[in-house]
C-alpha positions as CSV (number, residue, x, y, z in Angstrom):
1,X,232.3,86.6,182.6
2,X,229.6,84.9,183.5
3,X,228.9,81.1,182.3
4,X,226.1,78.5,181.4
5,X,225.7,75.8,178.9
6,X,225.3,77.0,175.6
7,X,222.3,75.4,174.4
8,X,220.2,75.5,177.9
9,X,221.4,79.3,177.8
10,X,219.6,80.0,174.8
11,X,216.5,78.0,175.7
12,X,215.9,80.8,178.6
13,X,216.7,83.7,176.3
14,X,213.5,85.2,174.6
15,X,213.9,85.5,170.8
16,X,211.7,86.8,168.0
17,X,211.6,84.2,166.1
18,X,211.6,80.9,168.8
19,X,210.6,78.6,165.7
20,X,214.3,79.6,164.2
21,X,216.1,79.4,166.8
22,X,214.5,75.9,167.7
23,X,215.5,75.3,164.4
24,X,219.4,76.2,164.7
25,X,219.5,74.1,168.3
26,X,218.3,70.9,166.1
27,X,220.9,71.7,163.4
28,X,223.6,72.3,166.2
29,X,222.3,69.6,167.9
30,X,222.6,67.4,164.8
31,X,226.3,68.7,163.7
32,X,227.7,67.8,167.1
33,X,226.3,64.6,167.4
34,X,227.3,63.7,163.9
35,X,231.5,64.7,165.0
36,X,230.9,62.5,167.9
37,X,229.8,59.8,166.4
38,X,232.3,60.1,163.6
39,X,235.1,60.6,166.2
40,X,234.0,57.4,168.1
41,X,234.2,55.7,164.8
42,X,237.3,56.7,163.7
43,X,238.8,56.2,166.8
44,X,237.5,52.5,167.1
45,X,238.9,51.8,163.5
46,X,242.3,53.3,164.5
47,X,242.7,51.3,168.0
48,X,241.0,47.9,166.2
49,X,244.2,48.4,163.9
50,X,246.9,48.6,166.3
51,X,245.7,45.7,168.9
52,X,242.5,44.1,167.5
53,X,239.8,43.8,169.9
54,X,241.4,44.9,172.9
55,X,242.0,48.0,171.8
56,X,238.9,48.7,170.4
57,X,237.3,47.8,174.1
58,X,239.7,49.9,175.5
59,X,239.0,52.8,173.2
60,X,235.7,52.6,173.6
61,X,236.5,52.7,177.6
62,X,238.6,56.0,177.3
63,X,235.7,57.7,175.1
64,X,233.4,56.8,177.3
65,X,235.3,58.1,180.5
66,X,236.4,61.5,178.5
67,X,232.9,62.1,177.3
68,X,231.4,61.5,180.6
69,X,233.2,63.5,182.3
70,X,233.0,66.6,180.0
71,X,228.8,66.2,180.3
72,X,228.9,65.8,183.9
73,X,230.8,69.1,183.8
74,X,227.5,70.6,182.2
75,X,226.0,69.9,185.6
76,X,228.4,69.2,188.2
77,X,230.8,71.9,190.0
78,X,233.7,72.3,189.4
79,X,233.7,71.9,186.2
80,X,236.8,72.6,185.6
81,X,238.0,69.6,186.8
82,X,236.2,67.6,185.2
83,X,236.9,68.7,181.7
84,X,240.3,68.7,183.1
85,X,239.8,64.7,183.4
86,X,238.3,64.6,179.8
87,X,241.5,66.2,178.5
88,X,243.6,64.0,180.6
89,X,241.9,60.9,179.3
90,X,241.7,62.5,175.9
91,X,246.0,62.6,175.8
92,X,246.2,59.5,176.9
93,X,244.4,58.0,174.1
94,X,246.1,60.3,171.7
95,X,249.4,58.7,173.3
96,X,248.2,55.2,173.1
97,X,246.8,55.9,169.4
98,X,247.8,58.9,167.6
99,X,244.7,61.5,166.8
100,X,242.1,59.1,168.9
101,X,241.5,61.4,171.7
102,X,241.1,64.8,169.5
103,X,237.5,64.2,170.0
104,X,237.7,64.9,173.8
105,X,240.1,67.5,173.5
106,X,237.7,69.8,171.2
107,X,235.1,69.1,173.7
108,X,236.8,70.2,176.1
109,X,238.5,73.3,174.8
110,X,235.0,74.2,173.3
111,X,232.7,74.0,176.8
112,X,235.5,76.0,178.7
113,X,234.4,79.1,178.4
114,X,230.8,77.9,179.3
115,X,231.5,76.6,182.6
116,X,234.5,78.6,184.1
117,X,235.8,82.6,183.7
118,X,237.8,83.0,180.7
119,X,240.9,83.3,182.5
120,X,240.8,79.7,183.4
121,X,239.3,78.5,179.9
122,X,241.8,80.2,178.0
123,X,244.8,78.4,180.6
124,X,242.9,74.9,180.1
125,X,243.2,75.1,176.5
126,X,246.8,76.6,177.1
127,X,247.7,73.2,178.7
128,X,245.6,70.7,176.9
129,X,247.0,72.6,173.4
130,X,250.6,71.8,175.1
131,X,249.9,68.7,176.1
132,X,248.6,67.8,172.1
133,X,252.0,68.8,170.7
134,X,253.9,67.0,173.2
135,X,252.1,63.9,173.0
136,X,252.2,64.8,169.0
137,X,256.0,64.7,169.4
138,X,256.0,61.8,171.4
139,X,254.1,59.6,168.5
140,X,255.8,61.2,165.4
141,X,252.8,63.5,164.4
142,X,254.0,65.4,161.2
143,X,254.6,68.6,162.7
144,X,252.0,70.1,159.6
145,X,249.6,68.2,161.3
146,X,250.2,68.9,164.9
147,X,250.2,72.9,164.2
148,X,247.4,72.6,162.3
149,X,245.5,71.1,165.0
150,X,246.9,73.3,168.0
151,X,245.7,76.2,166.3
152,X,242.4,74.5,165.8
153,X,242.0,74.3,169.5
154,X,242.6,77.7,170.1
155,X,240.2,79.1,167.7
156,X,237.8,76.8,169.2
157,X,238.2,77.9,172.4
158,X,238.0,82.0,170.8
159,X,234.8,81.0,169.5
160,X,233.7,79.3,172.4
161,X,234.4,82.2,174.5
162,X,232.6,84.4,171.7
163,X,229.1,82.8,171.9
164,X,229.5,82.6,175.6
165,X,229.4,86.1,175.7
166,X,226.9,86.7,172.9
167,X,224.6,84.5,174.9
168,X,225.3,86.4,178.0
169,X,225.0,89.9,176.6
170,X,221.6,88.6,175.2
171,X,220.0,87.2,178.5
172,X,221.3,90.4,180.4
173,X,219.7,92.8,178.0
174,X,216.1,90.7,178.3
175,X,217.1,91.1,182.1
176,X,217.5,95.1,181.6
177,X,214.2,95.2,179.1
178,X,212.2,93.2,181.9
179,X,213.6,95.3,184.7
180,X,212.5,98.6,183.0
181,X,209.0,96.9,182.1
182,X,208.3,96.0,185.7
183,X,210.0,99.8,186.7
184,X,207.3,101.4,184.6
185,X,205.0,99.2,185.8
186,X,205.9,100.7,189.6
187,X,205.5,104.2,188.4
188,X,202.2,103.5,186.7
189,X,201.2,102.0,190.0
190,X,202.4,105.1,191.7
191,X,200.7,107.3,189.1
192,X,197.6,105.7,189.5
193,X,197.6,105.9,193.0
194,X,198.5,109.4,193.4
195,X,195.6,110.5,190.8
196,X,192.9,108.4,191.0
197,X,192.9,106.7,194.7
198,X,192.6,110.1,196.7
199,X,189.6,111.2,194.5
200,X,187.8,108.4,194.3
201,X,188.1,107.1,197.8
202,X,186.7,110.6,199.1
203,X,183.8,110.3,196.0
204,X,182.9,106.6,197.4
205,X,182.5,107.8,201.1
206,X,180.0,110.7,199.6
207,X,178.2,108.6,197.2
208,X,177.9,106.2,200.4
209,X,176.8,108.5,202.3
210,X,174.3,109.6,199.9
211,X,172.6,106.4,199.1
212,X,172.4,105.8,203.2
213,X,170.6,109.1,203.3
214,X,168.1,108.6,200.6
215,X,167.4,104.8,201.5
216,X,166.4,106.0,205.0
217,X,164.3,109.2,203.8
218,X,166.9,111.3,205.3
219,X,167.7,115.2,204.3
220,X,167.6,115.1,200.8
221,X,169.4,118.9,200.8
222,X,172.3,116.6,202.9
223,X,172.2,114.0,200.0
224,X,172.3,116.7,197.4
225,X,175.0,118.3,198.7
226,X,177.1,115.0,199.1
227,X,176.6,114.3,195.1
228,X,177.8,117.9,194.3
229,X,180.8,117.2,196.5
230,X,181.4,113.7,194.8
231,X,181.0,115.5,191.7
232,X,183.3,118.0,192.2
233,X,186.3,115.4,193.4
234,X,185.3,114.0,190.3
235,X,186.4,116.7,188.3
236,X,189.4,117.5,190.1
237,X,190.5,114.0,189.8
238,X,190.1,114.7,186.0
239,X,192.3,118.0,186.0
240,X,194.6,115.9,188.1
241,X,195.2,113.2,185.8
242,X,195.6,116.2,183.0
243,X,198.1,117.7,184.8
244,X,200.1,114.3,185.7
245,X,200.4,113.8,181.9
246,X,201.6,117.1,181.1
247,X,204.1,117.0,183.9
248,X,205.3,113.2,182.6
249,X,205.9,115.4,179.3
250,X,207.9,117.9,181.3
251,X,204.9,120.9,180.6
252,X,204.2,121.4,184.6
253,X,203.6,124.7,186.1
254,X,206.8,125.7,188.3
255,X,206.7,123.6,191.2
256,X,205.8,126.9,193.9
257,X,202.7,127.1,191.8
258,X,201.8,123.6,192.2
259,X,202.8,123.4,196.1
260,X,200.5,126.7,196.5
261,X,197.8,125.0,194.1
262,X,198.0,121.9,196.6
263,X,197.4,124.3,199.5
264,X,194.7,126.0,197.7
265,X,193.1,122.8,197.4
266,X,193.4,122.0,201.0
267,X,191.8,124.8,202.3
268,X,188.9,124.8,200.4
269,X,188.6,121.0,201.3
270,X,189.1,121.0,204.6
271,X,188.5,124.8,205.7
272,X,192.3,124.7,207.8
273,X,195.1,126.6,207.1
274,X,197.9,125.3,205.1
275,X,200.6,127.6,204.9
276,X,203.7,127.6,202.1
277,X,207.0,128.5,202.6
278,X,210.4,128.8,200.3
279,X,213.4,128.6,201.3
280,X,216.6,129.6,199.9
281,X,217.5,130.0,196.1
282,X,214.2,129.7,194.3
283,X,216.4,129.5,191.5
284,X,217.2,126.2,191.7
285,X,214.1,125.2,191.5
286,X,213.9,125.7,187.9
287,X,216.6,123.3,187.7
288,X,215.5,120.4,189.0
289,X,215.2,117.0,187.1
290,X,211.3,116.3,186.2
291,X,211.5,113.2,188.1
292,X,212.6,115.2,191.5
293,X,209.7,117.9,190.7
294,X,207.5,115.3,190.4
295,X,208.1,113.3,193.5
296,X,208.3,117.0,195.7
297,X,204.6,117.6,194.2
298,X,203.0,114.2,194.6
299,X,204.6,113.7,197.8
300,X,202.8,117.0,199.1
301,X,200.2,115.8,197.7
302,X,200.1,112.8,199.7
303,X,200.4,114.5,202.7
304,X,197.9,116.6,202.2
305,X,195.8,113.9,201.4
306,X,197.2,112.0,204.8
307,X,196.1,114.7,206.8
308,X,192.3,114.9,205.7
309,X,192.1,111.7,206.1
310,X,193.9,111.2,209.8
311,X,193.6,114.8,211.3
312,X,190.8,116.3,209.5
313,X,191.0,119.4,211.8
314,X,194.2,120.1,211.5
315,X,196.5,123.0,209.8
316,X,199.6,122.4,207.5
317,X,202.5,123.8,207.2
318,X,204.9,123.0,203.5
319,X,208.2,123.9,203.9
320,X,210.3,123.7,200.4
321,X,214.1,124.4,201.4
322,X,217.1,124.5,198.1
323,X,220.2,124.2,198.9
324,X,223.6,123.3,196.9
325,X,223.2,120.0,196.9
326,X,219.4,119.1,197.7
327,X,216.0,119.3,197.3
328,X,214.1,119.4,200.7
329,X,210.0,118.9,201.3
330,X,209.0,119.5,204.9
331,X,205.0,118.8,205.4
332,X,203.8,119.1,209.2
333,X,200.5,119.1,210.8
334,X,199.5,120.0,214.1
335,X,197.2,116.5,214.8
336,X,194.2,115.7,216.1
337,X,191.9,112.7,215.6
338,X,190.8,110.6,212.6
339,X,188.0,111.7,210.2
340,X,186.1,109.4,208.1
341,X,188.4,109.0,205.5
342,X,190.9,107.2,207.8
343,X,190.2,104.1,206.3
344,X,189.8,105.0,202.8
345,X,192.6,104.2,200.5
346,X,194.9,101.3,199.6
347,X,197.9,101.8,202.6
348,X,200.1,102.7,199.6
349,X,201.1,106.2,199.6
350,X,203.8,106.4,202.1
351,X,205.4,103.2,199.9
352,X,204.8,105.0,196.8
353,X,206.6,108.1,198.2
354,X,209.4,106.3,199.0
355,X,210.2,104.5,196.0
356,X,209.7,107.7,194.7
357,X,212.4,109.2,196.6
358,X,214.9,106.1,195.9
359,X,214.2,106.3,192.1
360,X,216.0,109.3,192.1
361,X,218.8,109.0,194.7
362,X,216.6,110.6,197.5
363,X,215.1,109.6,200.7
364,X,211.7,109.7,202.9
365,X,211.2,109.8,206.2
366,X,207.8,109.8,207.7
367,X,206.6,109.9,211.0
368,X,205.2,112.0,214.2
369,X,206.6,114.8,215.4
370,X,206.5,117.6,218.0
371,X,202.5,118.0,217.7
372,X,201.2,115.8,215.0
373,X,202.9,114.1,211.9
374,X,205.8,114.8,209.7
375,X,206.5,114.1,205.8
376,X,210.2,114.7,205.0
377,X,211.3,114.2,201.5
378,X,215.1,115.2,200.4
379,X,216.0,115.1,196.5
380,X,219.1,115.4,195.3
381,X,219.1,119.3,193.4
């Protein structure tokens, strides 16, 4: 189990209502300084009655010690010992003058579970709960009296334990709700990326282009034929993006279709061949999760991308193999110098791929091969 102060706990926990919960601190705040105060008292009055003013400076010493100790334990490691000295000190005065140290021993009992695993709350309050009816014994407690308070200490040490782990629960489901924001925040990034960067990073070097052309009376048929080309990214970009939606609502085409659509795509971009190739059981591609046919398509996608950017003149060859127990996407190009695009582009894709790959228990490799370059992607089937 894992432990923290109570009230600093649930400062860091987000609520929906922080002007409530402000307001239960205060009142919590308020009840425990109230039993303080009125244990002080009442032990002052008790000790002033046995030895006058001596014992009400040494009381005050004891409470002082026992109290100190137990919020230093809010702070300090090990904790455990410390409230171990408050419930030390806290007997003691209980020996010297019945009830006085009941105070520190509720203190005690009650931060245990805050600052230490439950194991070794629930054996402190074991021992100071043995220690209370010993010392109760010792002094000639009524033994109604001393039962009744044991079992106080226990249940204030269950209920100790209980917020504890309320509190706990709490911050780790604001810890799970924030994680998920930040992972959906990821796969927009991805998304984004993957649909948007490739088009418009190929429609800013046409519309460049273009405005080049026209500011220095150049070919005006060129410069047309760049704004048709930006034009048409334009629109692909736009059947891209309606595609990525339906296949975020599982409605995507069989994922040959889409590897074939990519190559389609790539030839009438770049004029190369691009060649597809299956594998094994097509079968189980039908099977596979949404998330795995997504990564296979937008990492081929990627690739593709790669590739007419880095190696304009080369020819692709996808591989999609299906085996048992995976999912593999083998993209390889034959090489060959930069285009213009080279630079275009954030530097993202091969991360993106990637965390693709280990959202789903799969892995990327990326890197050059035989001839040119080589995109590997296995997903689990």
């Amino acid at each position: 189990m894992e432990n923290s102060h109570p009230w600093v706990e649930a400062n860091r926990l987000p609520t929906g209502d922080n002007a409530a919960m402000g307001r239960w601190r205060y009142v919590v705040g308020v009840a425990v300084g109230v039993y303080l105060v009125w244990g002080l008292a009442a032990s002052l009055y008790a000790a002033a009655g046995q030895d006058g003013w001596a014992g009400v400076a040494g009381m005050l010493a004891l409470f002082v010690l026992a109290l100190g100790a137990a919020w230093l334990s809010l702070r300090r490691e090990p904790a455990w010992v410390l409230l171990s000295l408050a419930a030390v000190v806290g007997l003691a005065a209980s020996l010297w003058v019945p009830y006085t140290g009941l105070t520190a021993l509720f203190v005690v009992v009650w931060l245990a579970p805050f600052r230490m695993p439950l194991w070794q709350a629930v054996t402190l309050a074991v021992v100071v709960t043995g220690g209370f009816v010993a010392v109760s014994v010792a002094t000639d407690v009524p033994g109604s009296a001393t039962g009744g308070i044991a079992a106080g200490l226990g249940w204030s040490v269950f209920f100790g334990a209980v917020l504890n782990q309320l509190a706990v629960t709490r911050r780790q489901s604001a810890e799970v709700a924030a994680g998920r924001v930040l992972a959906e925040r990821q796969r927009l990034a991805r998304e984004i990326h993957d649909i948007l960067a490739h088009s418009l990073s190929a429609q800013v070097v046409h519309l460049e282009g273009t405005r080049m052309l026209l500011e220095r009376d150049g070919d005006r048929a060129q410069a047309l034929e760049r704004v048709v080309q930006a034009g048409a990214m334009a629109r692909a970009g736009l059947e891209e993006t309606k595609r990525a939606v339906a296949a975020l609502r599982g409605e995507s085409a069989p994922l040959t279709e889409e590897l074939s659509r990519l190559a389609d795509e790539f030839r009438d971009t770049t004029g190369n061949p691009c060649a597809v190739e299956v594998l094994g059981d097509p079968a189980r591609l039908a099977v596979l999760a949404v998330e795995a046919r997504l990564a296979v398509v937008r990492t081929a996608q990627e690739a593709l991308t790669n590739v007419h950017k880095h190696a304009p003149l080369a020819s692709v060859t996808v591989t999609l193999r299906c085996t048992a127990d995976r999912c593999e996407l083998d993209v390889r190009d034959t090489g060959g110098r930069p285009g213009a695009l080279a630079d275009a582009g954030s530097g993202y894709g091969l991360v993106g791929m990637r965390e693709r790959a280990e959202l789903i228990g799969g892995d990327l490799t990326a890197g050059p091969c035989e001839s040119g370059f080589r995109v590997l992607l296995r997903v689990p089937a």
